[in-house]
Residue frames as a rotation matrix with the C-alpha (Angstrom) as fourth column:
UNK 1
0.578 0.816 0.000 0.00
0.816 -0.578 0.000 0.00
0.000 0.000 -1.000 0.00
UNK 2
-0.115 -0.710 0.695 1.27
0.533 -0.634 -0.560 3.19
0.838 0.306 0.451 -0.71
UNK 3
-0.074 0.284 -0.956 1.88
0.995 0.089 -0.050 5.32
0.071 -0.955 -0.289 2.48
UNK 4
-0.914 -0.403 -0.047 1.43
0.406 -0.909 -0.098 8.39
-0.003 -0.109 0.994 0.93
UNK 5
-0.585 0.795 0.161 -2.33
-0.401 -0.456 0.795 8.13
0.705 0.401 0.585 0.17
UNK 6
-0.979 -0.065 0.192 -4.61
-0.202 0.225 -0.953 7.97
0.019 -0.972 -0.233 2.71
UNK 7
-0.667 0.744 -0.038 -7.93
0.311 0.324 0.893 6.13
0.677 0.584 -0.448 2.05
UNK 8
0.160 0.878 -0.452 -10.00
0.952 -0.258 -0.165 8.03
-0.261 -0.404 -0.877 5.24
UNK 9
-0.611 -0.358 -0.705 -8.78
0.505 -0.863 0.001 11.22
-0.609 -0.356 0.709 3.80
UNK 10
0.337 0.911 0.238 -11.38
0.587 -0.006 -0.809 13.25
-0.736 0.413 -0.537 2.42
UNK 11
-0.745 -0.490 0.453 -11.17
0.655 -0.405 0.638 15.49
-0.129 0.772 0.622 -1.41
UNK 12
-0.794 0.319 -0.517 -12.33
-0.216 -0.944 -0.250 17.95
-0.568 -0.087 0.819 -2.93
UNK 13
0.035 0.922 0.384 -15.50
0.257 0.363 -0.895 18.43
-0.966 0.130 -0.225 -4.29
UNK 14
-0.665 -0.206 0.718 -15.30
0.746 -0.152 0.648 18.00
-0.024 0.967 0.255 -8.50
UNK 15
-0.786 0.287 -0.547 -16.90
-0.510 -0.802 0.312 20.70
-0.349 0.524 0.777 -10.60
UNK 16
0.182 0.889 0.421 -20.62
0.092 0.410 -0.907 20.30
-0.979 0.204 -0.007 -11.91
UNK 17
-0.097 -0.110 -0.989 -19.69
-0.703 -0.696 0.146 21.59
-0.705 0.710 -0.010 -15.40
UNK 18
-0.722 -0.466 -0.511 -18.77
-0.690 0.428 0.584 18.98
-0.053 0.774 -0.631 -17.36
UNK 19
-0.959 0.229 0.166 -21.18
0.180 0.947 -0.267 16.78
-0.218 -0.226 -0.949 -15.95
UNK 20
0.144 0.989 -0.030 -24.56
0.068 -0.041 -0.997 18.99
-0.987 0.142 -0.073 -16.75
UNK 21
-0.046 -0.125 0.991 -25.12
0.974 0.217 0.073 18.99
-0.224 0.968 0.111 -20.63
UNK 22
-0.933 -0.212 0.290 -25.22
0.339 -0.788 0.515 22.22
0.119 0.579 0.807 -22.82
UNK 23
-0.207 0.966 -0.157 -28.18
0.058 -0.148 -0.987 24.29
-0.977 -0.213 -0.025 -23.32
UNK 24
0.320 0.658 0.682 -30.27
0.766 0.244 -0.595 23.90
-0.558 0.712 -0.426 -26.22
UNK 25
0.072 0.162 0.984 -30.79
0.808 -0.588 0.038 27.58
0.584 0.793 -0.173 -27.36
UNK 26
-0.759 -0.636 0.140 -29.71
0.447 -0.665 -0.599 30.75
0.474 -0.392 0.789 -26.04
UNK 27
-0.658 0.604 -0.450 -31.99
0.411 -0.213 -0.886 32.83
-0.631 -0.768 -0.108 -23.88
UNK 28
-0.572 0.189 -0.798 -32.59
-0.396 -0.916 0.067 35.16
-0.718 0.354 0.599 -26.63
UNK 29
-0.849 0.274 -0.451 -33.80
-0.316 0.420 0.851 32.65
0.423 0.865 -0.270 -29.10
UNK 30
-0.477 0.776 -0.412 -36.31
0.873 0.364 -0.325 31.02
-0.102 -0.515 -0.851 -26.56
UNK 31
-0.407 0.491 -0.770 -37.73
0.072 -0.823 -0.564 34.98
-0.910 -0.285 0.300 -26.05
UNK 32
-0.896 0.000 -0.443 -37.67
-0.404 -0.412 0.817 35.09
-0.183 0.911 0.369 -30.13
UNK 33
-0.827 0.382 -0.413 -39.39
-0.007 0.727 0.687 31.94
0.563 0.571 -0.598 -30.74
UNK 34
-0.144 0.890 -0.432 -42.60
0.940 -0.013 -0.341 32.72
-0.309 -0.456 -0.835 -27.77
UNK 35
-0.355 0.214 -0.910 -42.80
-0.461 -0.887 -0.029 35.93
-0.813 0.409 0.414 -29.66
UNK 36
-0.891 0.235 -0.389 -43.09
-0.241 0.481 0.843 34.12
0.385 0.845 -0.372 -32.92
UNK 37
-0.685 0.613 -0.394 -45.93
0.486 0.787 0.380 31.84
0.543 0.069 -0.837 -31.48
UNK 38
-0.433 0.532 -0.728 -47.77
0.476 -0.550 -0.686 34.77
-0.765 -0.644 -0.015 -29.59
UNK 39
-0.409 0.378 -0.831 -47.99
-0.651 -0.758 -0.025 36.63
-0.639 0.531 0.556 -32.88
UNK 40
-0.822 0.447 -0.352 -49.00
-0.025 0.590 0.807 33.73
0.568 0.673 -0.474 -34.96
UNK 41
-0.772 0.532 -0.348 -51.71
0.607 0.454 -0.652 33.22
-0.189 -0.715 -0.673 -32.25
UNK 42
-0.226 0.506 -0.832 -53.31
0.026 -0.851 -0.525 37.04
-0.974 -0.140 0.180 -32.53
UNK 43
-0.730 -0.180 -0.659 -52.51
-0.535 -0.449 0.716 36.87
-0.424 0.875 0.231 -36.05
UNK 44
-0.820 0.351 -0.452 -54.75
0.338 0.934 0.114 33.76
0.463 -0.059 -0.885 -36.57
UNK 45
-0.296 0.872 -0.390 -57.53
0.824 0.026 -0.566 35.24
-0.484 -0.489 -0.726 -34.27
UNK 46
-0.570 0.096 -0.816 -57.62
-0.439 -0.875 0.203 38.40
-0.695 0.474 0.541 -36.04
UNK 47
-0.962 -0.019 -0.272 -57.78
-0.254 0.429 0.867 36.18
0.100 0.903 -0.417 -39.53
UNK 48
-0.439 0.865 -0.244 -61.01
0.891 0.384 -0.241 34.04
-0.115 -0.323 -0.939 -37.84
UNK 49
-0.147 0.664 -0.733 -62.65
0.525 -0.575 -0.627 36.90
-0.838 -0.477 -0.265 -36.39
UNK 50
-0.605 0.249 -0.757 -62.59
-0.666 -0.679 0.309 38.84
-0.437 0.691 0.576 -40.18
UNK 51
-0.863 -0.247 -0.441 -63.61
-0.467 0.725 0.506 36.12
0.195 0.642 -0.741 -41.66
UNK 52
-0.469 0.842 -0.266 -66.73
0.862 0.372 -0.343 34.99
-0.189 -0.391 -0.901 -39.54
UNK 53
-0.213 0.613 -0.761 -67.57
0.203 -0.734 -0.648 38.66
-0.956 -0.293 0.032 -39.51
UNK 54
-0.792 -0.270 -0.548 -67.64
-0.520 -0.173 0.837 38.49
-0.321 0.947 -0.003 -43.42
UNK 55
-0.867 0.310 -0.391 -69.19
0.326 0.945 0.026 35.04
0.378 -0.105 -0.920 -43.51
UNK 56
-0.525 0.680 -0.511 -72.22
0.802 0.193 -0.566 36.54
-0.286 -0.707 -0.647 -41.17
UNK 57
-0.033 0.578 -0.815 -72.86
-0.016 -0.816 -0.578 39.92
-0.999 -0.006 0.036 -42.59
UNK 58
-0.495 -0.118 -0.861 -72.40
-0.589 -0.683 0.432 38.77
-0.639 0.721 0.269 -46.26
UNK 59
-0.960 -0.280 -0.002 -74.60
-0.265 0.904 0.335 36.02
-0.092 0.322 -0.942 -46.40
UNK 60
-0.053 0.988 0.148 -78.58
-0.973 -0.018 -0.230 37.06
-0.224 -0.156 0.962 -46.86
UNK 61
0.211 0.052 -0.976 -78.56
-0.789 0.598 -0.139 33.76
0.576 0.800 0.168 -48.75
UNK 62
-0.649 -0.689 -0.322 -77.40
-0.220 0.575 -0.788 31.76
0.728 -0.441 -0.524 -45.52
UNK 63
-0.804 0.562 0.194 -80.03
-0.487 -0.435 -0.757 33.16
-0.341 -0.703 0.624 -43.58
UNK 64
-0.252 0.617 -0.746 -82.37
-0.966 -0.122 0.226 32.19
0.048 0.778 0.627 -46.24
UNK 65
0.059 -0.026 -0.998 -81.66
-0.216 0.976 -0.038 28.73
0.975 0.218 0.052 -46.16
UNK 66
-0.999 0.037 -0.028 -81.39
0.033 0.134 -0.990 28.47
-0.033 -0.990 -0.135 -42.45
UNK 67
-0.871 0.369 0.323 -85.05
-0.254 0.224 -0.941 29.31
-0.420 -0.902 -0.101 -42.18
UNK 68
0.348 0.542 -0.765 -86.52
-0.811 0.584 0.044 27.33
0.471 0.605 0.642 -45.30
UNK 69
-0.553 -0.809 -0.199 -84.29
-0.284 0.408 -0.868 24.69
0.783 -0.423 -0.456 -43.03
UNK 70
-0.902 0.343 0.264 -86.11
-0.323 -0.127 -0.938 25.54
-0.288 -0.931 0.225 -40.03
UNK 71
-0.331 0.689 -0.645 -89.33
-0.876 0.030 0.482 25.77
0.352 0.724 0.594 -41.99
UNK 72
0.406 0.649 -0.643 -89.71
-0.675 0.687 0.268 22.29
0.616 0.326 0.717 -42.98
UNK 73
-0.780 -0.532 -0.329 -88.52
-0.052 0.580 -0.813 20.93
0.623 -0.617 -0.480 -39.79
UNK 74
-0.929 0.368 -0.030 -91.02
-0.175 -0.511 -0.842 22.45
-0.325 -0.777 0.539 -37.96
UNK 75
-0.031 0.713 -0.700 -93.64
-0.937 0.223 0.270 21.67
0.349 0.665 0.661 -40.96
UNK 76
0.130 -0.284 -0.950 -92.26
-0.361 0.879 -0.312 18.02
0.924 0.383 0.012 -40.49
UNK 77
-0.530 -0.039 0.847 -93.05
-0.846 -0.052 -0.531 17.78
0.065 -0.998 -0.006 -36.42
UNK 78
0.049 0.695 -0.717 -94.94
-0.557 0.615 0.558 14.35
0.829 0.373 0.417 -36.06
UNK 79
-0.855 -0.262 -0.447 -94.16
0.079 0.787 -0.612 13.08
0.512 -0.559 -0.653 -32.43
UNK 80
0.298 0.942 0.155 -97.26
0.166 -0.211 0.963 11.87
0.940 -0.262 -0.220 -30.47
UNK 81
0.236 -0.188 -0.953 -95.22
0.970 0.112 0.218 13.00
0.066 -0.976 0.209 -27.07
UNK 82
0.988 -0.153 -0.002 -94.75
-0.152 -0.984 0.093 16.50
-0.017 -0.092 -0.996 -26.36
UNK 83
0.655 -0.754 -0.049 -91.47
-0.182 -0.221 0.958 15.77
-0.733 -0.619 -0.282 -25.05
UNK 84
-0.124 -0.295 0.947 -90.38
0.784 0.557 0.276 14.37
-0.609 0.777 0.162 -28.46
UNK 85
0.332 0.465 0.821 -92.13
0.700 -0.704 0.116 17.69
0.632 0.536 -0.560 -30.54
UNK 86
0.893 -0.347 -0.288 -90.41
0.096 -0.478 0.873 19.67
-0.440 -0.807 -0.393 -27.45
UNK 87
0.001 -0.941 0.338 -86.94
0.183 0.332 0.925 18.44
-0.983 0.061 0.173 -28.55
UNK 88
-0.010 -0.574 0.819 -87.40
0.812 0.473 0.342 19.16
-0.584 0.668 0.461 -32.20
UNK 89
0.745 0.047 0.665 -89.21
0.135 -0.987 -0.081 22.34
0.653 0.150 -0.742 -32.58
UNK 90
0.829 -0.535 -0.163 -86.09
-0.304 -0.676 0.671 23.37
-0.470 -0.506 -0.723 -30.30
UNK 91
0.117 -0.685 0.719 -83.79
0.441 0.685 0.580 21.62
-0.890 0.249 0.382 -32.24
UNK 92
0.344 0.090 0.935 -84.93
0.854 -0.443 -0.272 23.80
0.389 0.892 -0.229 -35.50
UNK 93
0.984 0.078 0.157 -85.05
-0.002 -0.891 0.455 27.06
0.176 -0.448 -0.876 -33.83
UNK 94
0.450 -0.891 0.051 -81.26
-0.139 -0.014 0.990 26.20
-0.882 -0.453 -0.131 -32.41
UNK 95
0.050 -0.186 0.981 -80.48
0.903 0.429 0.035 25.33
-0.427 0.884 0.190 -36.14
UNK 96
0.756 0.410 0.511 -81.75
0.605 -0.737 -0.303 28.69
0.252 0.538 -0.804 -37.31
UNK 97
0.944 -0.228 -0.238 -80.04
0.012 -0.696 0.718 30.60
-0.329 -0.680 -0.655 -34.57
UNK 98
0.274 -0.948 -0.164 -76.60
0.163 -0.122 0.979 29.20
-0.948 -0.295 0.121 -35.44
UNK 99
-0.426 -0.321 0.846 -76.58
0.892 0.003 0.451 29.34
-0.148 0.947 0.285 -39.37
UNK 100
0.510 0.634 0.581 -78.86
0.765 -0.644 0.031 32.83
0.394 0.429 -0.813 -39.63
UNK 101
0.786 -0.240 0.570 -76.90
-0.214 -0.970 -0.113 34.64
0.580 -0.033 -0.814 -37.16
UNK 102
-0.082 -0.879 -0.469 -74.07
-0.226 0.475 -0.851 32.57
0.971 0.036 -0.237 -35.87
UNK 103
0.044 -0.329 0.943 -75.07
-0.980 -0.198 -0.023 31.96
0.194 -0.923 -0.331 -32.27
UNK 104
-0.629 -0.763 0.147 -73.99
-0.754 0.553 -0.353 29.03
0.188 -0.333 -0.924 -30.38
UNK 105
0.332 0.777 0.534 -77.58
-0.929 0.369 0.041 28.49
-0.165 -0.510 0.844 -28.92
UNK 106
0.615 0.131 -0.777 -76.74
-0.507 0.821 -0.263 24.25
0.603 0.556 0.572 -31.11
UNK 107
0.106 -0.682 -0.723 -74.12
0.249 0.722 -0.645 23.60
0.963 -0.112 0.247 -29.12
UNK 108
-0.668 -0.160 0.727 -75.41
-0.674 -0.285 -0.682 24.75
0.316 -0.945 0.083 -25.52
UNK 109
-0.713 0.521 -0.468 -77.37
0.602 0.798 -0.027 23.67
0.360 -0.301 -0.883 -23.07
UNK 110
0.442 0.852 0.281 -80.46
0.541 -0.503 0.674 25.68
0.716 -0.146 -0.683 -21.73
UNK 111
0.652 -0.340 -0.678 -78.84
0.481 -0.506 0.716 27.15
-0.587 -0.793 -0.166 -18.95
UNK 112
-0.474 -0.877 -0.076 -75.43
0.628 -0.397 0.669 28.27
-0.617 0.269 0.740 -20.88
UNK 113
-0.448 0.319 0.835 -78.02
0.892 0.101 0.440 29.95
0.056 0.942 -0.330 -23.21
UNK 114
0.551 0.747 -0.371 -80.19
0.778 -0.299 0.552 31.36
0.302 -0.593 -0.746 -20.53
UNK 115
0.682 -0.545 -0.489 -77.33
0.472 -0.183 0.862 32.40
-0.559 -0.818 0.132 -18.59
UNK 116
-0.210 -0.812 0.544 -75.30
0.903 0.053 0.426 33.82
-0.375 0.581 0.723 -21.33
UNK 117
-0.093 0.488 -0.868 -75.67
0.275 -0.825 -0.493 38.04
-0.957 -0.285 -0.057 -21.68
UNK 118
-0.355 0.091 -0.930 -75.04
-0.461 -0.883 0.090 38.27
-0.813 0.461 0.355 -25.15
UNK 119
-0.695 0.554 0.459 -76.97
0.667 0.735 0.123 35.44
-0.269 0.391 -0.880 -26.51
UNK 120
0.072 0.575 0.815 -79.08
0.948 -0.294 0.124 37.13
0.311 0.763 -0.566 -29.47
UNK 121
0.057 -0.089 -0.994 -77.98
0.373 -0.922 0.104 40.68
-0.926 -0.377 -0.019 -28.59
UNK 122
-0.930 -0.300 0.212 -77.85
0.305 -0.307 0.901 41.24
-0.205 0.903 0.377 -32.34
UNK 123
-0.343 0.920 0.187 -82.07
0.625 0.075 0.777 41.30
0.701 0.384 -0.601 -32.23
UNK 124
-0.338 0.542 0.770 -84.37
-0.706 -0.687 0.174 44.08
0.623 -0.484 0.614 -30.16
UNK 125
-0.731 -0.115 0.673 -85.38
-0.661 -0.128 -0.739 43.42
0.171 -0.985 0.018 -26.88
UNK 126
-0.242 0.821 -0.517 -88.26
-0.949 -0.311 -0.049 42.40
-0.201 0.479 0.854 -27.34
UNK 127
0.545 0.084 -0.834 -87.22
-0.665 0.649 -0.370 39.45
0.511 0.756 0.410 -29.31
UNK 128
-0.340 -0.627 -0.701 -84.84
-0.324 0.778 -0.538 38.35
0.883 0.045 -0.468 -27.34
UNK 129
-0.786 0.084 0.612 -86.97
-0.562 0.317 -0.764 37.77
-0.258 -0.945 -0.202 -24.11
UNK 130
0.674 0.738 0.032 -89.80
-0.672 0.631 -0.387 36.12
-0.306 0.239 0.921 -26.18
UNK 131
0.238 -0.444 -0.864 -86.84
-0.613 0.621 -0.489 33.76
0.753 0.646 -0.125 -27.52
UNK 132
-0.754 -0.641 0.144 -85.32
-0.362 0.224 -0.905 32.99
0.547 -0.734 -0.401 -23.72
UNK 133
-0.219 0.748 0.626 -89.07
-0.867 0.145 -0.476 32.69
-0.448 -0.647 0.617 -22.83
UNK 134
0.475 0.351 -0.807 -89.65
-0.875 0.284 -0.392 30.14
0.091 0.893 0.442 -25.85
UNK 135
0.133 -0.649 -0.749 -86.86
-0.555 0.577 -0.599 27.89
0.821 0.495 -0.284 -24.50
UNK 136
-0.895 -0.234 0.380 -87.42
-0.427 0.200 -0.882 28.03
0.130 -0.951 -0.279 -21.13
UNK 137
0.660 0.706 0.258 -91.06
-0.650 0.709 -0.274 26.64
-0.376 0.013 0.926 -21.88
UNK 138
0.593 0.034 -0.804 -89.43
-0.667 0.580 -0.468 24.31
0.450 0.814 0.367 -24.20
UNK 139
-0.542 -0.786 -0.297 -86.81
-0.340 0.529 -0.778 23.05
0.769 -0.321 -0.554 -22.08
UNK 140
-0.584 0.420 0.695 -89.59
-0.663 0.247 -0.707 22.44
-0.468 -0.874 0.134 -19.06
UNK 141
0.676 0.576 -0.459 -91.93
-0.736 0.560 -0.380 20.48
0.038 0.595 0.803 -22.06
UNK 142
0.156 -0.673 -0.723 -88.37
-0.581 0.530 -0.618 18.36
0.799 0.517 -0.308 -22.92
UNK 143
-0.799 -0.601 -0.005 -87.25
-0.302 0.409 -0.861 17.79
0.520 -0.687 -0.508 -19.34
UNK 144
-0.229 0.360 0.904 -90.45
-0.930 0.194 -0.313 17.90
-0.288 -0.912 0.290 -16.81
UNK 145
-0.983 -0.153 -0.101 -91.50
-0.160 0.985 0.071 14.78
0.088 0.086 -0.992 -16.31
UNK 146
-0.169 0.874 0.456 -95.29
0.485 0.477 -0.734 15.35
-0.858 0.097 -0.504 -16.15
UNK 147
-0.882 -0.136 -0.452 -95.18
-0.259 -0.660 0.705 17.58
-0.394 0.739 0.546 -19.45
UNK 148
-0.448 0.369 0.815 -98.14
0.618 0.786 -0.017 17.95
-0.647 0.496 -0.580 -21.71
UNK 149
-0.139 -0.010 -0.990 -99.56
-0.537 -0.839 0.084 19.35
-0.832 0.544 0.111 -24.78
UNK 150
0.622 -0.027 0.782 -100.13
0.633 0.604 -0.483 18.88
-0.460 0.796 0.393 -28.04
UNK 151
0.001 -0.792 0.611 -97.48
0.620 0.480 0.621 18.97
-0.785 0.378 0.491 -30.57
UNK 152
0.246 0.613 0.751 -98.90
0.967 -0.208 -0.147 20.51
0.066 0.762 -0.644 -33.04
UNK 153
0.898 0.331 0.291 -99.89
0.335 -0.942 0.036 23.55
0.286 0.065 -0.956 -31.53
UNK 154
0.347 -0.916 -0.203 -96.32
0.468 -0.018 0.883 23.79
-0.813 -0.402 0.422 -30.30
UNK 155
-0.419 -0.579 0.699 -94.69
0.833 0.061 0.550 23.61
-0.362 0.813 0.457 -33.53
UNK 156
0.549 0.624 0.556 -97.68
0.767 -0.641 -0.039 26.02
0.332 0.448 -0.830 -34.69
UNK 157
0.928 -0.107 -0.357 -95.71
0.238 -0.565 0.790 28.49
-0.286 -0.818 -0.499 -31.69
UNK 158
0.384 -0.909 0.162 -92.78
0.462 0.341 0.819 27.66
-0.799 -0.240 0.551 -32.93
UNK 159
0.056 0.303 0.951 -93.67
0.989 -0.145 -0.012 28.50
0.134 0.942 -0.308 -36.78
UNK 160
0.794 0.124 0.596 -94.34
0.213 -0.974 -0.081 32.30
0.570 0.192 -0.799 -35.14
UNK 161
0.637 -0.705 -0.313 -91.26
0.026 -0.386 0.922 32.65
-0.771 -0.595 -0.228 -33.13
UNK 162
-0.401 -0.798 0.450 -88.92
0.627 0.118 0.770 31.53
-0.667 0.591 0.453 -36.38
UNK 163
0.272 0.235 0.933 -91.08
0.824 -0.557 -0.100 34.36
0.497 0.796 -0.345 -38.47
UNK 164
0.953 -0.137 -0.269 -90.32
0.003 -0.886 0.464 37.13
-0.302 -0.443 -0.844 -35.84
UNK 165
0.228 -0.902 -0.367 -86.95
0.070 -0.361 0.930 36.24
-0.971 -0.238 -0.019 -35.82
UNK 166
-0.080 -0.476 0.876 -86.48
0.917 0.309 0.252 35.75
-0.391 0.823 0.412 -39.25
UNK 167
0.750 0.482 0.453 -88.51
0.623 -0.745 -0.239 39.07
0.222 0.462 -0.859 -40.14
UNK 168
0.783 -0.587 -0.205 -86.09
-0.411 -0.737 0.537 41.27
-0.466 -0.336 -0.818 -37.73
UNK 169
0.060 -0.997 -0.050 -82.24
0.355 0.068 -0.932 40.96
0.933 0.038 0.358 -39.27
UNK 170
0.629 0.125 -0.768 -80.10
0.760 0.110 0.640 41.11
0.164 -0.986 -0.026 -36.82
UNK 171
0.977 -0.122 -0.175 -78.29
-0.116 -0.992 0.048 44.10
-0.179 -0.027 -0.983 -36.20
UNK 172
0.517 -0.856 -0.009 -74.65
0.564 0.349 -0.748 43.65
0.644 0.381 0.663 -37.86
């Protein structure tokens, strides 16, 4: 054994360098490249947002078809349950809403609809509390469990809400 090295003696402590890896990319490039992908982001919502607003205010001809659409859905009611004739006259109407004037109403639920402030804010007052009233019957016909009515005259209800709205444009 050598008697110069002593095996309880303790060393120093090595350098970390060598042992962590490089960095990727410099600070400055990371800052570049979340710039880059912020402005593609805005740039991109901008793009949408012309584009729908094009799409919505140049399309009498969308509208049109939306509520010949609606129409002969509503023509074409035939359940002998309310709660069935409940569900499709709202099912047109929610059809209309999103292709005539882009609102979501198709892809909510009564409440998110209800509960939502600018839900038909394109139409006069007016219209839109006979529309929020229209669903909230409709959604108590769909859901209540002692529900009744006839069908018909629903749809018949239905037939004059989708002419009000259809008569008023909505306000671009």
């Amino acid at each position: 054994m050598n008697g110069s090295e002593n095996p309880l003696e303790l060393r120093g402590v090595l350098p970390p360098e060598p042992l962590l890896p490089s960095p990727g990319l410099p600070a400055w490039a990371w800052f570049a490249l979340s710039a880059g992908v912020l402005l593609a982001a805005l740039v991109a919502i901008v793009i949408i947002r012309l584009v729908r607003a094009k799409r919505l205010t140049s399309s009498p001809s969308l509208r049109e078809l939306s509520y010949r659409q609606a129409l002969a859905a509503l023509q074409s009611v035939s359940a002998d349950r309310i709660q069935e004739a409940a569900t499709q006259v709202s099912s047109a109407l929610r059809r209309y809403l999103a292709g005539a004037c882009g609102d979501p109403a198709l892809y909510e639920t009564h409440e998110e609809f209800i509960g939502r402030h600018e839900a038909l804010s394109a139409y006069p007052d007016e219209i839109r509390a006979g529309t929020s009233e229209a669903f909230s019957h409709l959604a108590r016909l769909k859901y209540g469990p002692d529900a009744h009515g006839d069908p018909q005259a629903l749809a018949a209800e239905a037939r004059e809400l989708l002419d009000k709205l259809h008569r008023h444009a909505p306000a671009a």
